[in-house]
Every structure is written in C-alpha cells, then in structure tokens.
C-alpha positions, -999 to 999 in steps of 0.1 A, spaced: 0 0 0 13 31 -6 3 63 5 12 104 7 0 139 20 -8 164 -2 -18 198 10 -52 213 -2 -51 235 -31 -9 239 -32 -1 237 -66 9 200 -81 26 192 -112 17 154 -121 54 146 -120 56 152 -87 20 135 -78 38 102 -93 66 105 -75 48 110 -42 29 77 -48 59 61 -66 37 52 -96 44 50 -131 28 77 -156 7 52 -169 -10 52 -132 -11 86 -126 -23 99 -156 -53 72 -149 -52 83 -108 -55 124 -118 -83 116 -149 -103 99 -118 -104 123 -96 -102 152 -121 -141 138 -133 -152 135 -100 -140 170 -94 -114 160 -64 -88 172 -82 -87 202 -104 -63 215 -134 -52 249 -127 -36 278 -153 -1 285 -137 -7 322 -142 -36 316 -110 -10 322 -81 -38 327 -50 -51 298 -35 -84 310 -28 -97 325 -58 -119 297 -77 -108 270 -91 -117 259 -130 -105 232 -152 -86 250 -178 -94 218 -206 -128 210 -213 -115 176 -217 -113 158 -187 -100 125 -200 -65 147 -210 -43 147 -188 -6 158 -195 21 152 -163 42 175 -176 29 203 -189 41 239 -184 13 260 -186 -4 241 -156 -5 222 -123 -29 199 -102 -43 208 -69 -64 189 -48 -99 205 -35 -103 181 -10 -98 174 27 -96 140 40 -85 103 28 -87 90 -6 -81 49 -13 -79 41 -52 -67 5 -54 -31 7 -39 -28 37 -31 -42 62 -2 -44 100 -7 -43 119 33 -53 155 19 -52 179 44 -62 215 53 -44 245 30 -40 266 67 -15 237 72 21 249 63 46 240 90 41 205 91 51 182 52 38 153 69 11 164 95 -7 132 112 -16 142 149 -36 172 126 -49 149 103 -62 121 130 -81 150 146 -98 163 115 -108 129 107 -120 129 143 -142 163 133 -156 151 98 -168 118 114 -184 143 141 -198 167 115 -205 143 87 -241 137 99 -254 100 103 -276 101 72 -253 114 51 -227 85 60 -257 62 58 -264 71 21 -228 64 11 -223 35 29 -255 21 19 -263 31 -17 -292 52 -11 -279 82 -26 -288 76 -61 -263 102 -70 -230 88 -59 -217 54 -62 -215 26 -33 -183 40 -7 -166 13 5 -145 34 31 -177 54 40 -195 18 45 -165 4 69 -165 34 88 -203 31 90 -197 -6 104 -171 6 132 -190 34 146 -222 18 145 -205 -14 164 -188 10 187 -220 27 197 -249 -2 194 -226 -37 194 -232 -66 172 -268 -71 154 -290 -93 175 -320 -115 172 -329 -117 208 -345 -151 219 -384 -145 241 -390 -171 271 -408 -169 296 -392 -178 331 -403 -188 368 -395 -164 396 -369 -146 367 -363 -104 366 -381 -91 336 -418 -82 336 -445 -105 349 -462 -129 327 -497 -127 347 -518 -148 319 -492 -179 325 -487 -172 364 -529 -178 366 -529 -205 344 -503 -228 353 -496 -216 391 -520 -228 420 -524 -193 444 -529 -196 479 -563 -183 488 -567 -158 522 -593 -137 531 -606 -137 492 -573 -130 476 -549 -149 458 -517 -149 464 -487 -163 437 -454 -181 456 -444 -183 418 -446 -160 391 -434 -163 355 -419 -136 341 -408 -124 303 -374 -128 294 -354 -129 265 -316 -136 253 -292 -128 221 -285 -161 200 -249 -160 198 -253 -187 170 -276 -165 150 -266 -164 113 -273 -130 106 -255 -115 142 -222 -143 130 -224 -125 95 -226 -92 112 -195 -101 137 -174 -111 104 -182 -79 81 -172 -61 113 -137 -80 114 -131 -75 77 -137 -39 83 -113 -35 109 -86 -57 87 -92 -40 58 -85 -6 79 -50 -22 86 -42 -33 54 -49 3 41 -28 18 67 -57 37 76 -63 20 114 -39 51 126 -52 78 110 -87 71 121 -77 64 157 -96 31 156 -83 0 176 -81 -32 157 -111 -60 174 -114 -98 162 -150 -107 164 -150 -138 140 -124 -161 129 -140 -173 91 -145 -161 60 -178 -148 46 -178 -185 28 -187 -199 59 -221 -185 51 -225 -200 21 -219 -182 -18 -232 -146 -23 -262 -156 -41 -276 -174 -8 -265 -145 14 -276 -120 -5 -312 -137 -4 -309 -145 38 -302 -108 39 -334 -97 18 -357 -123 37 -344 -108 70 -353 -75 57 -386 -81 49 -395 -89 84 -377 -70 105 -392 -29 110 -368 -17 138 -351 13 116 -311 7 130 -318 -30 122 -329 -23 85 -303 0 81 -276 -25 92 -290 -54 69 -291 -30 39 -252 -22 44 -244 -57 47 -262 -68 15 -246 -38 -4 -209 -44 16 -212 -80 -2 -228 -70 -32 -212 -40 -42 -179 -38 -18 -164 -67 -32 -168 -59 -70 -155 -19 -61 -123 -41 -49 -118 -57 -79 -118 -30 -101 -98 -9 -79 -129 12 -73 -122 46 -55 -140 54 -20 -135 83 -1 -139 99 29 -137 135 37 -149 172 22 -145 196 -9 -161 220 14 -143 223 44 -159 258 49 -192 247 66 -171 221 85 -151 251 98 -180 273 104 -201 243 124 -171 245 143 -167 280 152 -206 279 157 -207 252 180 -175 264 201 -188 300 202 -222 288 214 -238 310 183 -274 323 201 -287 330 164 -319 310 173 -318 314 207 -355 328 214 -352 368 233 -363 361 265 -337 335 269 -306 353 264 -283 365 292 -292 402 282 -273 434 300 -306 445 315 -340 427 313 -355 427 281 -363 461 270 -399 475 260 -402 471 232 -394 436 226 -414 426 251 -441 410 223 -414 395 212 -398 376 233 -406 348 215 -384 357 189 -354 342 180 -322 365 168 -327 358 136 -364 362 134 -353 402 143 -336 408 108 -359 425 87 -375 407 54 -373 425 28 -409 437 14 -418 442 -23 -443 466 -34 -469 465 -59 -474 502 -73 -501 514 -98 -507 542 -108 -488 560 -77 -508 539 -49 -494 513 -33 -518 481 -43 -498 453 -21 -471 446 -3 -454 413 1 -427 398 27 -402 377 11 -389 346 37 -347 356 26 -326 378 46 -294 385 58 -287 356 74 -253 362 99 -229 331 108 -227 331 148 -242 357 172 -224 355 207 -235 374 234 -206 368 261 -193 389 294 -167 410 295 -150 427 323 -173 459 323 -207 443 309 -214 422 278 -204 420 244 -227 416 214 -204 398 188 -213 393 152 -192 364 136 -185 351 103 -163 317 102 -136 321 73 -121 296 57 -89 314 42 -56 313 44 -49 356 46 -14 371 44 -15 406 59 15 425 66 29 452 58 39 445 23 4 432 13 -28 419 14 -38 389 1 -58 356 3 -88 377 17 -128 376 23 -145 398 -7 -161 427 -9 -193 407 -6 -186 394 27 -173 433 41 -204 445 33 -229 419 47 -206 420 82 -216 458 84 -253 451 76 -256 423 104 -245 450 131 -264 472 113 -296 449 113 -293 446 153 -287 482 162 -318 492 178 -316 459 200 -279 470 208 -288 503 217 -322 494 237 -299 468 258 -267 490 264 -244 464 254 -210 481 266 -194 464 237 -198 451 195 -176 425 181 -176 420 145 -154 395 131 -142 370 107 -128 340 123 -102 324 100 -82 292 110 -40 291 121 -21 263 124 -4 284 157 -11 274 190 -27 306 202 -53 332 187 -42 362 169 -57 400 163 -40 404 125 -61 439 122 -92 451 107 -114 452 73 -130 485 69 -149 505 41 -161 540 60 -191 548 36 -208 514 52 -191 523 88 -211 558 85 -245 538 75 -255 544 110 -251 570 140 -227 561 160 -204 545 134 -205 505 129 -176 494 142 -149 477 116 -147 444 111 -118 428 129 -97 398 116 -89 373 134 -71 342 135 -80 310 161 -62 281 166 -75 256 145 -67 223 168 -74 242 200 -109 244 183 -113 213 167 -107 199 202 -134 220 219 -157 209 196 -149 172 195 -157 175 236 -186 196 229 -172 228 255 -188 261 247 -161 288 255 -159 317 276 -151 339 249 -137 372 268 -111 346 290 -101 325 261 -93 352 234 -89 383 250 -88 404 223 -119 399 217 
C-alpha cells in the first residue's frame, strides 16, 4: 500500500503526484483523470497564483491529462483520505504549512468530519441510497465501526418466559399454570413467570454481522488507515464470509431478514451488509475509489466556530443573558429568535402611484454566529462570520482575503441589530471573521474596513476585525462539545 499527504489547493505538477505515490505515468495519468471527473482534483492555469480565488479546469476535456505540462498544475480540493486500489491520498487543510507530513492534525480532522459528517449522510454512502453517488466502501466500513462501537453486534434476541426470573411479569401464564394460595378472598402467587429474553450467539445474521465487522477492521489495517482514524483493531470472527455460504444465498438471507424486521437501526444495518457483499467486493476488484472527507471544508469550519462560540442565532429573546432585562419594546417578542429580528425584505406593488400590495419575502441577511458573552465591564454583542482562508497581511500586502461581498454583509448584520444594541446598552460590538491558524494561540491580524458602510448608522458601525484562532485548539473543543468563555479564552476579543 502506498500512501502520501498532499496539501489542499498547493499547486501539483503530475510529476511530482507520481513520485509522491511512486507510480508510473501510466498510473497517474489514470489516478488524476479519476479524480479530475469527480471533481477532487482540479487542473489549474499557472498564471492563477492565489489559493483561494476559484478554481476551473482549464481543458474542457477531462480524460486529457498531461504530467508534464508547463502551462499548468494539479491541486487537490479536498480534505480527507482518498483509497484508489493501492494507493491512499491523506489530503489535508491549506491553513496547514509547517508541518510536510502532519498526522496528529490529520487524525483529529478525521475525528471532526466523522463528528460533523451527519449519520444520514454516512448512511447514504455507505449504503447506496444516494442515487447520485456510487457505493463508498471506506464510508461503509466506517459506518460498520462506529455503529459497532456505539450499538454492538446485530441481535436477534431469543423471548422465554421464566419462573421467579427479573423481567416483567407474565400474569396470563402465572394464573394458568400456578396454584395461588387463597386468604381472606385474595390470591396470592409463591411463583410468578416472568418475560425474558436472550441474544442467540449462533444467530446467522449477528455471526455475519461479527465477520463484516472483522473485515472492516482488517481491511483498515491493510490500508494503513487504522492510525489515522484512531480506531483499535477487534477480532470478532475467525472465518470467511464463505462460511455462510456463496453470495447468491447470502444476498437472499439478507433480503428475507429485511422483509421482516421494521426496527429502523436494524434495517439500516442489513441493507449495508447486502450492499458491503454485493457491491464492496466488485469496487475491490476494479480498484474502485472510495473516499472519505470534504471539498467544502468551509461549513465544516464554520459548524465549528458555531458550536465552540455557542452562536445564540436561534436562541428565542427572553432567553438570552441580556445586559438589563428585556427592553420595551421587545417585550411581544420575546418569542423571537435572533434571527427572526432581521428584517424581510418587502416588495411593493405600485399602480398608478398607490401602493396596491405589499409582500414579505422569507430571505434575509442571514449572519454566521451571534455570541452574546461577558466582558469585564458588561457584555459583548459579537457578530461572527467563520472564514475559511488562508490571509497574508502584513505590511507588504494583502492577500488571500474575504470579498467585498462578505465586508459588506458584516456591516449590515450589526447594522440589522442596532436598535436591539442600543435598547440593551451592550458596553461592547464585536464583528469579526474567524479564519483558521495552524499556531497554538489566537491572533488579532487587524481590521477590514470601508467607512461609507461604517457611516450607515449614528454612531459609526464598528470595523470588522480579523482574526485568527487556533485551528486544533478548536477542533478539540468541539470534539468534547465545550462552549467557550469567549472574553477569557481570546482576550482580544
């Protein structure tokens, strides 16, 4: 197995991808016209020098692929782990720079996509029913190991019915078959049978579960993957999925099984299994590619920013840990949440010069994270927006930075909650982007400001600062679900 970390979006020449995975050109022109049609990697114009601008393929042509060319270069727009036959692809983060080979960081973002990928979305990977995408083998063996990890084996339990045992009382048997002792017009039971029940260790379909779990966990090790994904290696059956007889006869214990059974986890397992034996073994064969990971890292960063910085966006009014009780004039509202506070937009029909009808339109300005969080003299109201870009500022230039889009809708938001600032004498605004850094600590870099949006209002809207937090500081924060105490942890703000 061979295997190599490439950073997300750095520029590639397909020379150097071959030599990375020691393959020949043959195999890496085929590896690169892969991923370039399933948009994982993407040929870039060498004249395109920022990593964040947006990436195109400069050839309509996706089956051409040249290693050598001098008018472009590969990069990968993905972040996670790639298996294509032989060969494993660890993409990780572009904010990563310091580190060539960087596997503590990697194991932990692993740790954070398994966390943020949600359970249906590994679910339709691992078990086909996303007609869109093709069967994921990787996504299906994680699917297996975290479902064993949380639930155990599948289980067909066995129902008796026991004298004198724990479970609930079986009072139709205990009068039928018991004699009660009779006093004073009652009867009274010495004996009682009770309901029981116990798993079948011999059942076929919990011995077929028990080896699909093995082979997952052995096919983790042969990939060299067991690491990475911080999972610990368990032997639940010694056998081969022969010992069940051919696929054919599986395949149809599997659909009888799921014809009967209505509890949604097991369904869900018995559908992964018949498409782990149907499907996983073919996508083997061919050296089928299966993934797991992100080409939008973004809304991964942002949950986590959200999630750490306990965002209150729909967090209803009378809730919130306010300055001073909840003014006035919000006082019908306190039902409202944050966001319900933005104002819809309203078209107007006009004829004639009279207004006919109005109409409220659902979109708005919709902001990342509101934080409302103490400060030393009295609360802050902080306005967020979770960046995922690598920005260089210093005092030779700017670059690698949020667009003018984004300035402008950070000075709206505060805009948008001015009158709720002012009626609550907040004694301080925050409005930020949040941008990830490989450092250990958080960092003030400076501010974004345009003063023809800063004089919208009366006093000015305060700039929007830029900001850079410690990406594994927060990943970790997140994997242990802590909300911060903002003001404490990064002063600054």
């Amino acid at each position: 197995m061979r295997s190599a970390f490439f950073k997300e979006l750095r520029r590639y020449s397909g020379e150097e991808i071959a030599s990375l995975l020691q393959m020949t050109e043959e195999e890496a022109i085929s590896l690169i016209r892969k991923l370039k049609s399933l948009g994982i990697v993407k040929e870039k114009s060498k004249k395109a020098l920022k990593d964040n601008e947006y990436v195109k393929d400069i050839d309509t042509e996706i089956l051409y692929v040249e290693l050598n060319s001098r008018n472009s270069h590969f990069v990968f727009d993905f972040v996670g782990v790639i298996n294509i036959g032989q060969y494993i692809i660890k993409c990780y983060p572009k904010y990563i720079s310091e580190v060539k080979t960087p596997l503590d960081e990697m194991k932990q973002i692993l740790q954070v996509l398994r966390r943020y990928n949600s359970r249906e979305q590994l679910l339709m990977s691992a078990t086909g029913d996303d007609e869109s995408a093709d069967f994921n083998l990787l996504a299906a063996i994680l699917f297996f190991v975290d479902d064993y990890s949380e639930n155990g084996t599948y289980a067909n339990p066995i129902d008796i019915n026991e004298l004198n045992g724990e479970g609930e009382i079986n009072w139709d048997k205990t009068i039928g078959e018991v004699y009660p002792i009779l006093r004073e017009s009652r009867a009274y039971y010495t004996e009682l049978y009770t309901h029981g029940s116990f798993d079948d260790d011999f059942d076929y379909f919990k011995q077929l579960h028990e080896c699909i779990i093995t082979k997952c966990f052995l096919k983790l090790k042969e990939l060299g993957l067991s690491e990475l994904f911080d999972i610990e290696e368990a032997i639940l059956y010694d056998g081969e999925l022969s010992d069940f007889g051919d696929e054919e006869y599986v395949l149809y214990r599997l659909s009888r099984e799921l014809a009967v059974q209505f509890q949604n986890r097991k369904q869900i397992v018995l559908k992964t299994m018949y498409n782990y034996i149907f499907k996983g073994k073919l996508r083997e064969e061919e050296n089928g590619l299966s993934l797991f990971g992100t080409n939008s890292f973004n809304f991964v960063w942002e949950k986590v920013c959200s999630d750490v910085f306990n965002n209150q966006l729909s967090t209803k009014l009378k809730y919130l840990s306010l300055p001073q009780p909840l003014a006035e004039q919000y006082s019908s509202e306190k039902d409202y949440t944050l966001l319900e506070l933005i104002e819809k937009p309203k078209w107007n029909l006009i004829e004639g010069g009279r207004l006919l009808k109005s109409h409220r339109v659902e979109e708005t300005l919709i902001p990342d994270i509101i934080s409302l969080f103490p400060k030393d003299d009295g609360v802050c109201f902080g306005i967020f927006d979770a960046k995922y870009y690598n920005i260089r500022l210093d005092e030779r230039r700017v670059d690698g930075q949020p667009g003018i889009g984004d300035i402008t809708k950070q000075y709206l938001y505060q805009l948008s909650y001015n009158n709720f600032i002012n009626a609550h004498n907040f004694t301080h605004i925050q409005n930020a982007f949040l941008m990830p850094t490989e450092k250990d600590t958080g960092e003030y870099v400076g501010t974004a400001e345009m003063s023809m949006l800063s004089n919208l209002s009366m006093p000015a809207l305060c700039d929007i600062s830029v900001l850079k937090l410690p990406a594994q500081k927060m990943f970790r924060w997140y994997l242990s679900g802590r909300k911060i105490d903002i003001g404490s942890v990064f002063p600054f703000l």
